[in-house]
LOKE-746329 format. One line per field, with one value per residue: residue number from 1; chain; x, y, z of N, C-alpha, C, O, CB in turn. Coordinates in steps of 0.1 Angstrom, whole numbers, plus 5000, padded with zeros to 4 digits. Glycine has a CB too. Example, Ala and Ser with C-alpha at 12.3 -4.5 7.8 and 13.67 -1.06 7.14 Angstrom:
% residues 2
k = (1; 2)
c = (A; A)
npx = (5132; 5128)
npy = (4943; 4978)
npz = (5078; 5071)
capx = (5123; 5137)
capy = (4955; 4989)
capz = (5078; 5071)
cpx = (5132; 5129)
cpy = (4967; 5000)
cpz = (5078; 5079)
opx = (5142; 5134)
opy = (4967; 5011)
opz = (5085; 5080)
cbpx = (5113; 5141)
cbpy = (4955; 4994)
cbpz = (5090; 5057)
END
This chain:
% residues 65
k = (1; 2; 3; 4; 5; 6; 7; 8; 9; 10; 11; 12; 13; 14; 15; 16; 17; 18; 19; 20; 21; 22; 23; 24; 25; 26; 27; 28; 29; 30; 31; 32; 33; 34; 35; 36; 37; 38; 39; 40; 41; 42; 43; 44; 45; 46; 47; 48; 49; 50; 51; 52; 53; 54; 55; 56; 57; 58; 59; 60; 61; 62; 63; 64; 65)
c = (A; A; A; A; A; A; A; A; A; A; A; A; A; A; A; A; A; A; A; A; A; A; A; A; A; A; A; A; A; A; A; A; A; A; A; A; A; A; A; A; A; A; A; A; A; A; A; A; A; A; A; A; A; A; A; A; A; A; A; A; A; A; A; A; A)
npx = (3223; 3208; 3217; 3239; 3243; 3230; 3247; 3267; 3258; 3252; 3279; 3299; 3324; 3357; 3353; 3361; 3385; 3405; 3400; 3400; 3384; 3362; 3326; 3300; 3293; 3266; 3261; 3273; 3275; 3270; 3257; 3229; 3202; 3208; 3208; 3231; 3228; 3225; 3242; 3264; 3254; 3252; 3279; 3292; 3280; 3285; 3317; 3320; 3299; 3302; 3281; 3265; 3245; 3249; 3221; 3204; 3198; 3183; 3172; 3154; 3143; 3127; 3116; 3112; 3090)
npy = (3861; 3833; 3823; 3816; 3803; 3779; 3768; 3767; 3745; 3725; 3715; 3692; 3687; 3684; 3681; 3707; 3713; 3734; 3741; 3723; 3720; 3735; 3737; 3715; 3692; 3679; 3673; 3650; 3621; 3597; 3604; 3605; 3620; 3631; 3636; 3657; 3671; 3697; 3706; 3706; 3720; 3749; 3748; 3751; 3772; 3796; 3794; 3800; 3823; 3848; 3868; 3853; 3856; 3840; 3846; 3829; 3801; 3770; 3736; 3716; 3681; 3649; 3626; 3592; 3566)
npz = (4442; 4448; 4426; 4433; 4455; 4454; 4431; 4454; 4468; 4453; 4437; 4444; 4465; 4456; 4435; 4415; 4396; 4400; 4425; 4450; 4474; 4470; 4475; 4484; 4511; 4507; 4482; 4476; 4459; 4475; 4496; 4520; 4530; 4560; 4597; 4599; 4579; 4581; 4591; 4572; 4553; 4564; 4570; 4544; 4527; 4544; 4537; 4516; 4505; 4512; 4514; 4532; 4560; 4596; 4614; 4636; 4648; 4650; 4660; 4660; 4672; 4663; 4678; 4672; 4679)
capx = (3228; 3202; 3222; 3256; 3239; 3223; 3256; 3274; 3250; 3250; 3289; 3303; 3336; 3366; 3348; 3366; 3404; 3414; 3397; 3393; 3374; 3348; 3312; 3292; 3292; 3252; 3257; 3280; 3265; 3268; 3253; 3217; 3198; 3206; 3212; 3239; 3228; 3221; 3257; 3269; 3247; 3258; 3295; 3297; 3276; 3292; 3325; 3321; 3293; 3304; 3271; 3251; 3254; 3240; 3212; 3196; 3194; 3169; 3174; 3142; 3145; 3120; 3121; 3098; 3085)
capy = (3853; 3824; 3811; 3811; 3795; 3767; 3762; 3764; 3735; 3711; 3714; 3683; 3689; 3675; 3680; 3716; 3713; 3744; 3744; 3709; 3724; 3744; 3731; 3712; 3675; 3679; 3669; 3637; 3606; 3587; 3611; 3604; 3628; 3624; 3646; 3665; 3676; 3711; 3712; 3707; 3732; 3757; 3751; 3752; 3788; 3803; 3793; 3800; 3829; 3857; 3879; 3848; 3856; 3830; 3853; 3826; 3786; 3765; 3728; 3703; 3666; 3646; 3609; 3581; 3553)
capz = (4454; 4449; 4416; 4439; 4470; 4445; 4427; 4463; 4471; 4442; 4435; 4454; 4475; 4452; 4417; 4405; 4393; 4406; 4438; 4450; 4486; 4471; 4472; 4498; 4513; 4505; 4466; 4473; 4454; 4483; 4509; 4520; 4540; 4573; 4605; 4597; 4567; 4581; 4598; 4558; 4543; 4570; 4567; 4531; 4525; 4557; 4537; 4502; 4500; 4520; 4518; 4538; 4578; 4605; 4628; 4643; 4647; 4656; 4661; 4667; 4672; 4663; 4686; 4667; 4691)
cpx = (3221; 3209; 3237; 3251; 3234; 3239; 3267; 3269; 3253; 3264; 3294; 3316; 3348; 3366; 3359; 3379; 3406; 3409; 3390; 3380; 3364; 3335; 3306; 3294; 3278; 3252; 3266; 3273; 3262; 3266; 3237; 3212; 3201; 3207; 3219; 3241; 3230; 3238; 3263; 3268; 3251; 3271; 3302; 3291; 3285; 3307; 3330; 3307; 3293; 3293; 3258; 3258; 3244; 3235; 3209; 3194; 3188; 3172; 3158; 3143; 3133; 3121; 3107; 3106; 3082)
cpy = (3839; 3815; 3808; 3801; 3781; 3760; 3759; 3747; 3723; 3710; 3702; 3685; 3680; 3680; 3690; 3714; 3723; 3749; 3734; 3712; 3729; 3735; 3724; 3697; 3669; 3668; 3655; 3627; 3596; 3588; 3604; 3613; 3621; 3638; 3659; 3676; 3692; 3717; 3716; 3719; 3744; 3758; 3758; 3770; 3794; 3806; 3797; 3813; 3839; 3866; 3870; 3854; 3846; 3842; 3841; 3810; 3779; 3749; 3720; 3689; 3660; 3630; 3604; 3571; 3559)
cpz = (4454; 4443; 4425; 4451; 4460; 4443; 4441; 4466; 4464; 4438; 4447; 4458; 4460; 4437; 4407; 4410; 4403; 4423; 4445; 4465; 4485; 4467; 4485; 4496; 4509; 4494; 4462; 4471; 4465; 4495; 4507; 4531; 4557; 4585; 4604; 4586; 4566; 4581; 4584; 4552; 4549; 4570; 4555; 4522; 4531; 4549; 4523; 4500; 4512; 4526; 4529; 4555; 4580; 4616; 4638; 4642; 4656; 4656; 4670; 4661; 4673; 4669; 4677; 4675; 4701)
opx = (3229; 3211; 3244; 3258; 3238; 3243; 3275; 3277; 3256; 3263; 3292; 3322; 3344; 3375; 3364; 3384; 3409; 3413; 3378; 3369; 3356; 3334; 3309; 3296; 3276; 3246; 3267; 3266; 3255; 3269; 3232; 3219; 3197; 3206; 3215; 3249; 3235; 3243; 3268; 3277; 3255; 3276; 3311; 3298; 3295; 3312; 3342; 3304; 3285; 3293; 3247; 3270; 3234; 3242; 3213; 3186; 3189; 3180; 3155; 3145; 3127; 3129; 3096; 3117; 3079)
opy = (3831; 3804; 3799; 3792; 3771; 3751; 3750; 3738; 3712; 3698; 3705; 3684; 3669; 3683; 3685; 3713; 3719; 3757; 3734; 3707; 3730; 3727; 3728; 3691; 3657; 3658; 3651; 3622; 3586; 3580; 3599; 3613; 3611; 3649; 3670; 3685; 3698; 3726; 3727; 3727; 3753; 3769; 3767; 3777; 3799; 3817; 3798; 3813; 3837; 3870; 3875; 3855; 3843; 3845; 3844; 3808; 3782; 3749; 3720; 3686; 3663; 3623; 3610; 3567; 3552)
opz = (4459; 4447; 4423; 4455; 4466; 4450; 4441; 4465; 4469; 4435; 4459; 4447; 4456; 4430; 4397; 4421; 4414; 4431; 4447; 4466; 4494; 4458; 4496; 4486; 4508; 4495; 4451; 4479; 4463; 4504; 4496; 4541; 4563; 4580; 4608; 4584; 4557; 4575; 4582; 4547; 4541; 4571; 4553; 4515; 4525; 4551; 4520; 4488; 4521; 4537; 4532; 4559; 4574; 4626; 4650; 4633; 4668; 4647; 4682; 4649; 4683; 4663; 4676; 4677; 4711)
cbpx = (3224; 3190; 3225; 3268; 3223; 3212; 3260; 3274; 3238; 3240; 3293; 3302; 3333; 3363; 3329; 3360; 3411; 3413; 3390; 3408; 3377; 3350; 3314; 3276; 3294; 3246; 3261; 3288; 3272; 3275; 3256; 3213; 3183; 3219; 3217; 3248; 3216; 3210; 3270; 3262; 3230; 3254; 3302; 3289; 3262; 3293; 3327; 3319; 3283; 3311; 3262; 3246; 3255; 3251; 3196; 3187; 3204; 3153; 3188; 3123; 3153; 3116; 3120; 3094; 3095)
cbpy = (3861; 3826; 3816; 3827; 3806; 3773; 3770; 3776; 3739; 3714; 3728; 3671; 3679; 3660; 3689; 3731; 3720; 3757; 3756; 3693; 3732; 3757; 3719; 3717; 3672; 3693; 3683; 3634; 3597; 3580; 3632; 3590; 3632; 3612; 3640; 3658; 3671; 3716; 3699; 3698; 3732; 3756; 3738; 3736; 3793; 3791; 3783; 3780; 3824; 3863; 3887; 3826; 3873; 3816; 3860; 3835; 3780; 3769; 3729; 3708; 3661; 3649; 3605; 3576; 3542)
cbpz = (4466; 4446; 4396; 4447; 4485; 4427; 4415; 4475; 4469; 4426; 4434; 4450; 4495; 4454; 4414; 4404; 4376; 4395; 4438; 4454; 4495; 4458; 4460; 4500; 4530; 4501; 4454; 4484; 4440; 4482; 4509; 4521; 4536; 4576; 4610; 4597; 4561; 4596; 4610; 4549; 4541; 4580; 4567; 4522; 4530; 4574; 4543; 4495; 4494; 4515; 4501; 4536; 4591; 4612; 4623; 4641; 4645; 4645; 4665; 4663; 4681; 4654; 4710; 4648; 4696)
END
């Protein structure tokens, strides 16, 4: 499950011929960590690796200044 959740991960949205949807927004060359990053990583497992479930989410914001 680790090597499918990796490759779900690092596969960029568009890349494979035959299945231009499969992969994550994570591994797009012109993504930079930001906010949303989690919403990504949670859409793209949830949608593409059947054995993950979501128990439990946690959301902390950090304010600088």
């Amino acid at each position: 499950m680790r090597q499918s959740v990796s490759y779900i991960l690092r596969t960029p949205v568009g890349s494979r011929m035959m299945c231009r949807e499969y992969g994550s927004l994570l591994s797009s060359p012109e993504r930079r960590a930001k906010p949303s990053d989690d919403v990504c990583l949670l859409q793209a497992l949830l949608k593409w690796e059947p054995r993950v479930t979501l128990t439990s989410l946690t959301i902390e914001r950090q304010l600088n200044g």
